[in-house]
Residue frames as a rotation matrix with the C-alpha (Angstrom) as fourth column:
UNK 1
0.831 0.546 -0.105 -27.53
0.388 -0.435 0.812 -55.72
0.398 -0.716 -0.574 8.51
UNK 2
0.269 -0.938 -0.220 -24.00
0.848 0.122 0.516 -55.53
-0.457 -0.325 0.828 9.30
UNK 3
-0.218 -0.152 0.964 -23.28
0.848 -0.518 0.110 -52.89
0.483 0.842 0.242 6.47
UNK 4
0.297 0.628 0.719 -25.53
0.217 -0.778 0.590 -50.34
0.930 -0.020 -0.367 7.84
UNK 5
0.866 -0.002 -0.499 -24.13
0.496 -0.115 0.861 -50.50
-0.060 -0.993 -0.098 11.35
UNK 6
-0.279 -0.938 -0.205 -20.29
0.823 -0.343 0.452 -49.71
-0.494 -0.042 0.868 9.94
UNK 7
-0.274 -0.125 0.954 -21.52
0.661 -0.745 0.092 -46.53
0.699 0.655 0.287 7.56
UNK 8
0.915 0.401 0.054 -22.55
0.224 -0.615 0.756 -44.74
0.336 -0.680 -0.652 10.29
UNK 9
0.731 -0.674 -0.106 -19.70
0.458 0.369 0.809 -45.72
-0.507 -0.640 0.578 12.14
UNK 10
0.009 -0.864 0.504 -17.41
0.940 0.179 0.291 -45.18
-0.342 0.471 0.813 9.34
UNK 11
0.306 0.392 0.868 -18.93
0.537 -0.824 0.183 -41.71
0.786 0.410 -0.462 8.38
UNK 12
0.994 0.104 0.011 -18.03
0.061 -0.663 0.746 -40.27
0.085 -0.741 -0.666 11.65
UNK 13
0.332 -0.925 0.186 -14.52
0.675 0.371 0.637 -41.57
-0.658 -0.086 0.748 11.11
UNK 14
0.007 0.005 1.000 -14.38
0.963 -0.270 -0.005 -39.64
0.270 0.963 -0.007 8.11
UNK 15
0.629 0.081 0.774 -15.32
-0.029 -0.991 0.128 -36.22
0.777 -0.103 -0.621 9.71
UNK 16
0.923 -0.345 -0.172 -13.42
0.061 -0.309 0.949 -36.52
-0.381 -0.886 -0.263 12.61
UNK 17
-0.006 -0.940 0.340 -10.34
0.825 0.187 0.533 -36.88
-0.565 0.284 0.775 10.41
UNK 18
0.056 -0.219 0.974 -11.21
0.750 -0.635 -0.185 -33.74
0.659 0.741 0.129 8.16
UNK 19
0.915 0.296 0.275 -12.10
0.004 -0.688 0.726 -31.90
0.404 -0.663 -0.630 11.53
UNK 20
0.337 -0.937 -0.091 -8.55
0.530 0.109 0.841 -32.83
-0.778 -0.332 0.533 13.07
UNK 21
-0.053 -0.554 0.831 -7.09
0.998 0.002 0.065 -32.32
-0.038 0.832 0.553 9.60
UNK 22
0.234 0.667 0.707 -8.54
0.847 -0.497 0.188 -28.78
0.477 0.555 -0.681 9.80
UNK 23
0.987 -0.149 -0.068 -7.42
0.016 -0.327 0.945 -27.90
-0.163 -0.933 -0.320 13.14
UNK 24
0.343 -0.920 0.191 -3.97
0.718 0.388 0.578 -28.71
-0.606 -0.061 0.793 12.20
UNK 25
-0.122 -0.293 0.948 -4.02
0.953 -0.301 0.030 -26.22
0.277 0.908 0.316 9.59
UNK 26
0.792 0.287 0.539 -5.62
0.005 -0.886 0.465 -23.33
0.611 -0.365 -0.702 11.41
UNK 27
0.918 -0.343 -0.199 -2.95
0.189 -0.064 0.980 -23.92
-0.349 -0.937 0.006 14.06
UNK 28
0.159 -0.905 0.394 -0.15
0.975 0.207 0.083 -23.76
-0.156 0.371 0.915 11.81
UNK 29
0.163 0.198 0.967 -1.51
0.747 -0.665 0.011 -20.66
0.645 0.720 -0.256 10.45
UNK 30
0.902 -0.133 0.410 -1.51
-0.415 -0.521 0.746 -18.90
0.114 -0.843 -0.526 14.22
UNK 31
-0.024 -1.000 -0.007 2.25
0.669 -0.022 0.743 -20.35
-0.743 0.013 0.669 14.62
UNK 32
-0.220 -0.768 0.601 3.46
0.971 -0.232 0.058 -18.45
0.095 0.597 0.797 11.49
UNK 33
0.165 0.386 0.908 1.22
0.291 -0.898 0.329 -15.51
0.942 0.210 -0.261 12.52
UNK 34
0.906 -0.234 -0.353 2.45
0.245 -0.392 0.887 -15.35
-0.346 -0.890 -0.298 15.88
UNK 35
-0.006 -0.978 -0.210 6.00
0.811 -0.127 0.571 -15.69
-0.585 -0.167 0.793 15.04
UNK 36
-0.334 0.001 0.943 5.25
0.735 -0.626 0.261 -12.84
0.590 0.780 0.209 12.15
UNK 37
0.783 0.548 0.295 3.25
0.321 -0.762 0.562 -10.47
0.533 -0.345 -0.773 14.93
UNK 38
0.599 -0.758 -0.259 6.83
0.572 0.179 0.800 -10.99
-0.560 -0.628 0.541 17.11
UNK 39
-0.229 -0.712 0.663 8.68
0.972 -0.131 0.195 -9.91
-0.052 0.689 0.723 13.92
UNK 40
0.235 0.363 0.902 6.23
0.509 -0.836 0.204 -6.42
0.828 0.411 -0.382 13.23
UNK 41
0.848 0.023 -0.530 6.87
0.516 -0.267 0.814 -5.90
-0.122 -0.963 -0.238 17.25
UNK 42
0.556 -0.780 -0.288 10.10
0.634 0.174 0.753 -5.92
-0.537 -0.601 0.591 17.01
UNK 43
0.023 0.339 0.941 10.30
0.879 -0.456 0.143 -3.83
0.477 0.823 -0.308 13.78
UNK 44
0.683 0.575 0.451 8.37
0.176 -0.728 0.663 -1.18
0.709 -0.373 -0.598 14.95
UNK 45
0.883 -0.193 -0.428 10.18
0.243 -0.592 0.768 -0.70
-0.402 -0.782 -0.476 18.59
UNK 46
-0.250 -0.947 0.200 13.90
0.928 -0.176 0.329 -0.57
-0.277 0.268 0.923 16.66
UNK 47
-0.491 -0.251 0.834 12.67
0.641 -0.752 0.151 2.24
0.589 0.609 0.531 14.90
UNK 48
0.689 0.722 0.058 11.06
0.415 -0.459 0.786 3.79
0.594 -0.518 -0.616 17.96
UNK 49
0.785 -0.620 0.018 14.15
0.497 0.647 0.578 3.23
-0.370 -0.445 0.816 19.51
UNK 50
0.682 -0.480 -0.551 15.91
-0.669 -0.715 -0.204 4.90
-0.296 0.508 -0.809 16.94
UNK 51
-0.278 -0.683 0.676 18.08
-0.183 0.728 0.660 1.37
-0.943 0.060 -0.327 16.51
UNK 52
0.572 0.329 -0.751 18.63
-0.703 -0.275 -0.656 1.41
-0.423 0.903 0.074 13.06
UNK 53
-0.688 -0.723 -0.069 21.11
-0.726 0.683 0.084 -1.13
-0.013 0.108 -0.994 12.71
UNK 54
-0.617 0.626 0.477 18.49
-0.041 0.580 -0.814 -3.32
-0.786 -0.522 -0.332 14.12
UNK 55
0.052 0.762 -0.645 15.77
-0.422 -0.569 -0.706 -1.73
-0.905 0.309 0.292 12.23
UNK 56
-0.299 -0.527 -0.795 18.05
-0.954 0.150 0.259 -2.66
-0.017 0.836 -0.548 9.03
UNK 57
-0.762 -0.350 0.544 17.84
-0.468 0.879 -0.090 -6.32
-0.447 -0.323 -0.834 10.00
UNK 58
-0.237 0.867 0.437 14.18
0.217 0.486 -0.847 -6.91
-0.947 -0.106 -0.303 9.25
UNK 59
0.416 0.908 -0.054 14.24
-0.387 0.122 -0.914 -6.15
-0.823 0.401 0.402 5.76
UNK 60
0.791 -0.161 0.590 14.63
0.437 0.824 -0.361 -8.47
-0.428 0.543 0.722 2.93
UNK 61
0.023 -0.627 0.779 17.41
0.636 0.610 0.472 -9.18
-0.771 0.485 0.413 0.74
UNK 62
0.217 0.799 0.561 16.01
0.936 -0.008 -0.351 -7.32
-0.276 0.602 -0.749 -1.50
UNK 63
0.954 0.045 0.298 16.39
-0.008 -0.985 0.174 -4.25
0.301 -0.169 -0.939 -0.12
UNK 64
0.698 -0.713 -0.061 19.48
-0.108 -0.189 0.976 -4.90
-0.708 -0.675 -0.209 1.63
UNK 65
0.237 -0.680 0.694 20.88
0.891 0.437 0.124 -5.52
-0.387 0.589 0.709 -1.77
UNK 66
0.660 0.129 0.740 19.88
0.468 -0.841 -0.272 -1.89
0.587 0.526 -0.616 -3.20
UNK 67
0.677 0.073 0.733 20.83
-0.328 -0.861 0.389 -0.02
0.659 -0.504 -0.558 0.19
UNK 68
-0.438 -0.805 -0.400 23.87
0.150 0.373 -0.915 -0.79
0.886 -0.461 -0.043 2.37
UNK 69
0.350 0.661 -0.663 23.47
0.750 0.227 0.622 -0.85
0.562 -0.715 -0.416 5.88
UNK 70
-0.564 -0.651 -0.508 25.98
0.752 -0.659 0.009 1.87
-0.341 -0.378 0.861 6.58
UNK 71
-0.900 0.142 0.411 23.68
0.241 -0.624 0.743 3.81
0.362 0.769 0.528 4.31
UNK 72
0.107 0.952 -0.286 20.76
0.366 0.230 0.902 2.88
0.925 -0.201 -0.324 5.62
UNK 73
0.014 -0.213 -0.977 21.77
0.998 0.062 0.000 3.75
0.061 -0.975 0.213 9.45
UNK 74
-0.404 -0.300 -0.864 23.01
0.827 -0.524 -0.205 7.21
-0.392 -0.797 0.460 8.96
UNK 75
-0.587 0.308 0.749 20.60
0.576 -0.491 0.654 8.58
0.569 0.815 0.111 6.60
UNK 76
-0.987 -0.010 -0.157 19.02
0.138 -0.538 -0.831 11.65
-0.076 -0.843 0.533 8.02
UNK 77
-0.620 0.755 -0.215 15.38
0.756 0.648 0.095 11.33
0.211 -0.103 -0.972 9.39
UNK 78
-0.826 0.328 0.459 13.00
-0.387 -0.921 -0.039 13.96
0.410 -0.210 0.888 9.37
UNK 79
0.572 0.820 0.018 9.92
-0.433 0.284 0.856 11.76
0.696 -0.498 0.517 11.16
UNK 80
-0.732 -0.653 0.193 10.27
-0.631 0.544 -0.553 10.13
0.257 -0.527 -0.810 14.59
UNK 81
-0.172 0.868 -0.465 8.47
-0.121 0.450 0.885 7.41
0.978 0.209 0.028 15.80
UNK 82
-0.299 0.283 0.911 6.47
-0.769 -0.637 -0.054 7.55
0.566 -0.716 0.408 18.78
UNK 83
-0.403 0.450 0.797 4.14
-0.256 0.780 -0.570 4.44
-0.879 -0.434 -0.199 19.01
UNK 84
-0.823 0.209 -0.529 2.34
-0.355 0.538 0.765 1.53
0.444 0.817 -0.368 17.17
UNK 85
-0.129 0.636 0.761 -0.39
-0.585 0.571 -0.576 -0.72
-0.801 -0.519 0.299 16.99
UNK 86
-0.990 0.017 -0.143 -0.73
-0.105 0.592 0.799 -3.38
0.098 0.806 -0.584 14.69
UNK 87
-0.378 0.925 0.026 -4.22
-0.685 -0.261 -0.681 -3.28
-0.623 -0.275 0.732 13.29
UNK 88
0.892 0.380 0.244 -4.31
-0.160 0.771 -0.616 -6.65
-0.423 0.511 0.749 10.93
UNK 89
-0.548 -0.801 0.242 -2.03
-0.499 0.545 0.674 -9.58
-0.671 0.248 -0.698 9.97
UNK 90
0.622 0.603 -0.499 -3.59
-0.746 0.265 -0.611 -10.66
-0.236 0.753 0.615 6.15
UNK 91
-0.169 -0.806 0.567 -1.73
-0.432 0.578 0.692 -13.72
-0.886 -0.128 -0.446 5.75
UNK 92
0.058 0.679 -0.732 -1.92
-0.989 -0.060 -0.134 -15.44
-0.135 0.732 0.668 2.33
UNK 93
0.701 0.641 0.311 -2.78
-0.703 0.696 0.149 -18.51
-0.121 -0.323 0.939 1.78
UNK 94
0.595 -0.713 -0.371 0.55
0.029 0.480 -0.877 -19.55
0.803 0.511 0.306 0.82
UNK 95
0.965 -0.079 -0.249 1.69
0.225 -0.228 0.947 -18.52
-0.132 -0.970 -0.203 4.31
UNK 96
0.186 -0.980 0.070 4.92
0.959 0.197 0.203 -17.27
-0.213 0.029 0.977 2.94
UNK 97
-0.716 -0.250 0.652 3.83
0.327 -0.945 -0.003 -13.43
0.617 0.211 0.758 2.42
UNK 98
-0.274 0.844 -0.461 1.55
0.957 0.194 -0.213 -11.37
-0.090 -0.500 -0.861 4.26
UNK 99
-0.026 0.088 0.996 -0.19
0.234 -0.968 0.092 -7.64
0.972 0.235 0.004 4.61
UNK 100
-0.331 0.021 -0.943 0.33
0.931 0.169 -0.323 -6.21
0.153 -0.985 -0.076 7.97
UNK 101
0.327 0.382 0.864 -1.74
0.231 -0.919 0.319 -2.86
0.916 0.095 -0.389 8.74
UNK 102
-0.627 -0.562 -0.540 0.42
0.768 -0.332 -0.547 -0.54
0.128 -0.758 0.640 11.44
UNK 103
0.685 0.162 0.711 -0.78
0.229 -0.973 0.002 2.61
0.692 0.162 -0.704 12.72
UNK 104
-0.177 -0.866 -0.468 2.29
0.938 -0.005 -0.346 4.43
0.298 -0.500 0.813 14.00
UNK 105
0.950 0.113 -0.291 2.55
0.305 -0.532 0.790 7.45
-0.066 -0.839 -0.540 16.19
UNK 106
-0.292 -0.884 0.366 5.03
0.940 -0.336 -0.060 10.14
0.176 0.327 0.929 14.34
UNK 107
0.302 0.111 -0.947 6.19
0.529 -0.846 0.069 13.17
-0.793 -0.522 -0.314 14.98
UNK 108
-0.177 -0.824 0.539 7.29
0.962 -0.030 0.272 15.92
-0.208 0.566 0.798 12.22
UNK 109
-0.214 0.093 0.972 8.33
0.537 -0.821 0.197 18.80
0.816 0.564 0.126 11.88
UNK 110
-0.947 0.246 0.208 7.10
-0.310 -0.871 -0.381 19.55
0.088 -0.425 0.901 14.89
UNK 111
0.209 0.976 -0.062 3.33
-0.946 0.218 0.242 17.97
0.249 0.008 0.968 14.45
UNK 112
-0.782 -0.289 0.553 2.23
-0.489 0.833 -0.257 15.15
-0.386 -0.471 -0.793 15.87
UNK 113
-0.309 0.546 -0.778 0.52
-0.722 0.398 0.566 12.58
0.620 0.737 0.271 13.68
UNK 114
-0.629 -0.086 0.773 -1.17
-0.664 0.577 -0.476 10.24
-0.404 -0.813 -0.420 15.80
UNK 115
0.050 0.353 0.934 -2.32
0.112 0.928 -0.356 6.76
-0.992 0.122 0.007 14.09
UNK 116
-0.071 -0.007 -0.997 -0.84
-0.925 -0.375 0.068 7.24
-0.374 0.927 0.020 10.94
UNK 117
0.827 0.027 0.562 -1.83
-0.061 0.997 0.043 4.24
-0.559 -0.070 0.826 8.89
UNK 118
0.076 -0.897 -0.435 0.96
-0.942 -0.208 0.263 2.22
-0.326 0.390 -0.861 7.11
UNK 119
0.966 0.171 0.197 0.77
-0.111 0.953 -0.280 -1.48
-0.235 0.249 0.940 5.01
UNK 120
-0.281 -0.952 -0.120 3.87
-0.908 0.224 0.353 -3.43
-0.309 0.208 -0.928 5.01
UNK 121
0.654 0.625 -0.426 4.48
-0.756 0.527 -0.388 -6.13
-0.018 0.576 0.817 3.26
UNK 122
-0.120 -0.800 0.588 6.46
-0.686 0.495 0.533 -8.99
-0.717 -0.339 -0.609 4.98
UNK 123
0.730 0.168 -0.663 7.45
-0.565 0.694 -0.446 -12.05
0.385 0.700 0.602 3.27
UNK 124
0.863 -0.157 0.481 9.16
-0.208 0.756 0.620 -15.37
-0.461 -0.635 0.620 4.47
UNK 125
0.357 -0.872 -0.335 13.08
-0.661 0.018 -0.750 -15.86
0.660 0.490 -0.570 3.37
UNK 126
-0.734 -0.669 0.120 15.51
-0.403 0.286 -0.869 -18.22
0.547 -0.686 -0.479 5.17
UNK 127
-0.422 0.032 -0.906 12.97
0.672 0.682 -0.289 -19.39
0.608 -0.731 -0.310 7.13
UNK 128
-0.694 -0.180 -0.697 12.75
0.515 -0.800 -0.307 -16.01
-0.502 -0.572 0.649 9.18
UNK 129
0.531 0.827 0.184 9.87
0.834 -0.471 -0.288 -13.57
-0.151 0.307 -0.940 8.18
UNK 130
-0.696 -0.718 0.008 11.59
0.594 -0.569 0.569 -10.05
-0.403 0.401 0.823 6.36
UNK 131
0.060 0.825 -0.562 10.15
0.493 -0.514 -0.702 -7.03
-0.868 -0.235 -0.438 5.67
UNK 132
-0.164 -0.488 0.857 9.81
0.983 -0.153 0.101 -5.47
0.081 0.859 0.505 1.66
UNK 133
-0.590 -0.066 -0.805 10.54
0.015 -0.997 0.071 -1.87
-0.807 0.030 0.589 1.20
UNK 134
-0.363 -0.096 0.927 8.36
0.931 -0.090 0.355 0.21
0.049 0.991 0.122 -1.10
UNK 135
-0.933 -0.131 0.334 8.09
0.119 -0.991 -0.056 3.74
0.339 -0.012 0.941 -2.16
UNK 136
0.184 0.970 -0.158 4.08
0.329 0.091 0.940 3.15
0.926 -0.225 -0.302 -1.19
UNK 137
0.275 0.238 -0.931 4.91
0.766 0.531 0.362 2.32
0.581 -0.813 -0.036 2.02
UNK 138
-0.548 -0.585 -0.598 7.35
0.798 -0.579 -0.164 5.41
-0.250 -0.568 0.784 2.87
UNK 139
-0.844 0.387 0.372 4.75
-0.337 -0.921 0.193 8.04
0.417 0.038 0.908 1.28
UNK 140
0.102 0.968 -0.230 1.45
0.305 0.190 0.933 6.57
0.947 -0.165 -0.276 3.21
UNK 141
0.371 -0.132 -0.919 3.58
0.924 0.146 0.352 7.50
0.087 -0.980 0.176 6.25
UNK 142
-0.869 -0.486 0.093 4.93
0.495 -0.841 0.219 10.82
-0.028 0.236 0.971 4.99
UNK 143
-0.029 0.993 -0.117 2.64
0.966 -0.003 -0.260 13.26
-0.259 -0.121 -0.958 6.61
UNK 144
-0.327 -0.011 0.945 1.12
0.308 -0.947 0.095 16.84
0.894 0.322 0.313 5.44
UNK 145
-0.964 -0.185 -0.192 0.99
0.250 -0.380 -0.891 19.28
0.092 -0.906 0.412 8.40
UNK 146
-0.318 0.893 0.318 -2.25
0.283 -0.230 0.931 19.53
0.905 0.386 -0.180 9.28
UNK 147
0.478 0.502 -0.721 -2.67
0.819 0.042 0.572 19.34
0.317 -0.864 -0.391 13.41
UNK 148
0.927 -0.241 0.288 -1.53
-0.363 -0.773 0.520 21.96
0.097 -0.586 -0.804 16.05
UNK 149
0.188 -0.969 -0.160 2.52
-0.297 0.100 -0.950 22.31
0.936 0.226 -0.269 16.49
UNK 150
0.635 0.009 -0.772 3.80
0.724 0.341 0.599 20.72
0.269 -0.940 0.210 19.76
UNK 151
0.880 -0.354 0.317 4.86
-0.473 -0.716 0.513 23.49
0.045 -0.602 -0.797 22.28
């Protein structure tokens, strides 16, 4: 009679430990996605900013091997940026890369591109979250004149 009183007992033990156990994970997952939404912020306003130096900082290793930073700074821009919005952090399940969907707010030429989209693709290095360059990324943002010219 005993028996039957602890499996109950012991069955709720059981879920409450996978339910904790669960929580712990989802919360981790919103830590690395906060500190990653902090990272696209900050991103995003350098080059709004025009702080390239800055700008430079955030992206991987990778890149920063290919492209000096002296290079990278005074190379000569033909878009500006206006505004963002981050429209989705895809984290993967490894929590060490992610997809982030921007729409930015560029000017060129003269036209004004409002919500252009843009996917970056950040990935974890050092500890620190780092953005990868790719040609994708610079021609999804590389608009064709299509709206009225700004006066």
């Amino acid at each position: 009679m005993k028996s039957t009183k602890r499996t109950p007992l012991a069955a709720a033990c059981c879920l409450t430990m996978i339910l904790l156990a669960g929580c712990a994970g989802l919360s981790l997952t919103a830590a690395r996605q906060e500190t990653l939404d902090q990272r696209v912020k900050n991103y995003m306003q350098a080059q709004i900013d025009g702080q390239w130096d800055q700008a430079y900082s955030f992206f991987h290793s990778s890149y920063r091997r290919k492209v000096s930073k002296e290079n990278y700074v005074h190379q000569t821009r033909k878009i500006s940026y206006k505004g963002f919005a981050i429209e989705e952090i895809a984290m993967l399940p490894s929590g060490d890369e992610a997809a982030v969907k921007v729409r930015i707010d560029i000017s060129f030429m003269g036209y004004v591109f409002p919500r252009a989209p843009q996917k970056q693709i950040w990935a974890k290095e050092n500890g620190g979250w780092f953005v990868k360059w790719s040609e994708k990324t610079t021609s999804q943002t590389t608009p064709v004149p299509r709206q009225q010219k700004q006066q």
